[in-house]
C-alpha positions in Angstrom: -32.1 -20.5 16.8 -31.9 -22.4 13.8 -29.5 -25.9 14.2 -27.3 -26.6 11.7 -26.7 -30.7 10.8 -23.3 -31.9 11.2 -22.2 -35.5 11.2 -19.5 -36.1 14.2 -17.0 -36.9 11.7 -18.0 -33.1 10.4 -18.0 -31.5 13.5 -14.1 -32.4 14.5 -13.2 -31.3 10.6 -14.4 -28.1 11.8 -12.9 -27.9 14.9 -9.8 -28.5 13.6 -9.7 -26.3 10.9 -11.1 -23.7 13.8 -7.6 -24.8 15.7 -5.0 -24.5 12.5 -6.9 -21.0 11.8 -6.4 -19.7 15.6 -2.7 -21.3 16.5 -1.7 -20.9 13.0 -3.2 -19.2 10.1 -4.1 -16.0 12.6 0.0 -15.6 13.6 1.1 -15.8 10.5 -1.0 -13.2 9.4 0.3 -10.8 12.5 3.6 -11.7 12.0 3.5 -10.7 8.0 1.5 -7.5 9.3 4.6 -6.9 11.7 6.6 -7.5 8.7 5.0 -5.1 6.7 4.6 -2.2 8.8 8.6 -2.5 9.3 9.1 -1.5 5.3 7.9 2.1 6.4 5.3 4.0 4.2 1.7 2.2 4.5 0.0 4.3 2.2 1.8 2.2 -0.8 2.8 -1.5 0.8 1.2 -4.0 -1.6 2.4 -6.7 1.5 0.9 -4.4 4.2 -2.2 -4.4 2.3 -2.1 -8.1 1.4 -1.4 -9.1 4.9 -4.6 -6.9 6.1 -7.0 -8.6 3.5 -5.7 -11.8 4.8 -5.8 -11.2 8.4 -9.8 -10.2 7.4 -10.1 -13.6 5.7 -9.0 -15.3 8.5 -10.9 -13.3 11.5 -13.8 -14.1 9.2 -13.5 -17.6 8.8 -12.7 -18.0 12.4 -16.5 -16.4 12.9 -18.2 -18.8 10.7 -16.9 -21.8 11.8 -17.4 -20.6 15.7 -21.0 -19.7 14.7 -21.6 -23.3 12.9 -20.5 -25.0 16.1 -22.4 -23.2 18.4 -25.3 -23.7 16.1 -24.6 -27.9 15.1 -26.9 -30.4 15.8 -24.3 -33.2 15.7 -25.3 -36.7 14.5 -23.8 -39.7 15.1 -25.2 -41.8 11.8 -24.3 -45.1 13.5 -26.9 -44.1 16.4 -29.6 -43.7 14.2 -33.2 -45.6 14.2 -34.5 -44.6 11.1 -35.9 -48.6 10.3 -34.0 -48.5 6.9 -35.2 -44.7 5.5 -32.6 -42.2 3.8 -32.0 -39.6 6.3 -29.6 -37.3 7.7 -26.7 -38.7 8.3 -27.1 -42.0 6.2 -25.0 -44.0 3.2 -27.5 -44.8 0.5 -26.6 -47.3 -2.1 -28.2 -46.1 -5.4 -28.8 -47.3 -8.9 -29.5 -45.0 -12.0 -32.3 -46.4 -13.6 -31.2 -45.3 -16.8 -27.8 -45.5 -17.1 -27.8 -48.5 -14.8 -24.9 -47.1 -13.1 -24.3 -47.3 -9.4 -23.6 -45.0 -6.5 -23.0 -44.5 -2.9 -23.9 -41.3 -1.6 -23.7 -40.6 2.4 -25.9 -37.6 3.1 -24.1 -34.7 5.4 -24.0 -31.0 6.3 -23.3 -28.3 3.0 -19.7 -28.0 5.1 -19.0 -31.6 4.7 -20.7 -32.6 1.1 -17.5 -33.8 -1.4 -18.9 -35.7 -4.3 -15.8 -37.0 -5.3 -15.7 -38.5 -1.7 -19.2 -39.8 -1.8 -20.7 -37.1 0.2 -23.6 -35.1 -0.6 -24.9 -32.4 1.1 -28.8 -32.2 2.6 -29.4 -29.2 0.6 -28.9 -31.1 -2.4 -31.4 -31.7 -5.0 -30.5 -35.7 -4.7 -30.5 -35.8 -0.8 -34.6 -34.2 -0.7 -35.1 -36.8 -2.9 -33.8 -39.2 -1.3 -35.1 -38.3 2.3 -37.4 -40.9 3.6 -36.9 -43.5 1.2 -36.3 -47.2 2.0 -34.5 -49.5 0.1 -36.7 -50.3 -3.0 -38.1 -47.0 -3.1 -37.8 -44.9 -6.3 -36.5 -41.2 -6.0 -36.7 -38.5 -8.9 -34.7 -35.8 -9.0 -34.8 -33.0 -10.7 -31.2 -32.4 -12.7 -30.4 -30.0 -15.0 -30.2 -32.4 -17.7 -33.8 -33.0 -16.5 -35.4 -35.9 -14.5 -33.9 -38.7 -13.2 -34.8 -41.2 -11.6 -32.7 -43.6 -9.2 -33.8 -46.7 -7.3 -32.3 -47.2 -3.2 -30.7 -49.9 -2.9 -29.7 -50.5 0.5 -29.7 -47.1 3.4 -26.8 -48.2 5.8 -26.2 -45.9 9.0 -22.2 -46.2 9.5 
C-alpha cells in the first residue's frame, strides 16, 4: 500500500473537512432530497436531480478523504532530523538568483500545497528540486518559462 505524505497540520484539515462533510454537508443533502421528492413527479425535478448530483459529490468526497487517511504517513516537520536538507515537511528560505527575489516555501502533501499561503506541494516541480538540498545549495528547476535557478537559504523544520 502506497503512503501518502501529510504534515499533522494537514492531516486534522482533513479530518475536519471529513467531519463538516458527514454531520453536515451529507444531511443537508438528504434533507433537500426529502424536499424534493415531496414536489411529486421525479422524472422532471431539476432540485431532485440537483440534490442527487450533490449527495454523489459528497459520498464521493467523503471516500477520498477516508481513503487519504487511512493511507497518510503523517509528519510532524518539527520532529525531523534531516541535518539542514529540504525535505518533506520542511520551510525553505529561497532566493531567485535572477530576479533576486525571495521566498519561503514549506514543502507539504498535494492536499495541503496553497502558494499563496507559502505551501508547495511534494509533487511540485520546485519541491524535487529542492529535495535534499542544504542551505547554500543551488536547485534548478524546470518552469515553463524555462530554467531557473534558486539558491537555499536557510531549511527550518517548524
Amino acid at each position: 500500500m502506497i503512503k501518502t505524505p501529510l504534515t499533522v497540520n494537514g492531516a486534522e484539515l482533513l479530518r475536519v473537512e471529513l467531519h463538516r462533510l458527514k454531520t453536515v454537508d451529507r444531511p443537508n443533502v438528504i434533507a433537500a432530497i426529502a424536499e424534493a421528492r415531496s414536489h411529486g413527479d421525479l422524472s422532471e425535478n431539476a432540485e431532485y436531480d440537483a440534490a442527487k448530483e450533490r449527495q454523489g459529490f459528497v459520498e464521493g468526497r467523503i471516500a477520498e478523504v477516508e481513503s487519504k487517511l487511512s493511507t497518510a504517513q503523517i509528519i510532524d516537520p518539527k520532529t525531523l532530523d534531516a541535518d539542514g536538507r529540504c525535505v518533506f515537511g520542511a520551510t525553505v528560505d529561497l532566493e531567485d538568483l535572477a530576479s533576486g527575489a525571495r521566498v519561503v516555501y514549506q514543502i507539504v502533501g498535494e492536499d495541503e500545497a496553497d502558494l499563496k499561503a507559502g505551501k508547495i506541494s511534494i509533487n511540485s516541480p520546485i519541491a524535487r528540486a529542492l529535495v535534499g538540498k542544504f542551505a547554500g545549495d543551488v536547485a534548478e528547476v524546470q518552469a515553463p518559462g524555462g530554467v531557473r535557478e534558486y539558491e537555499v537559504i536557510d531549511v527550518r523544520y517548524i
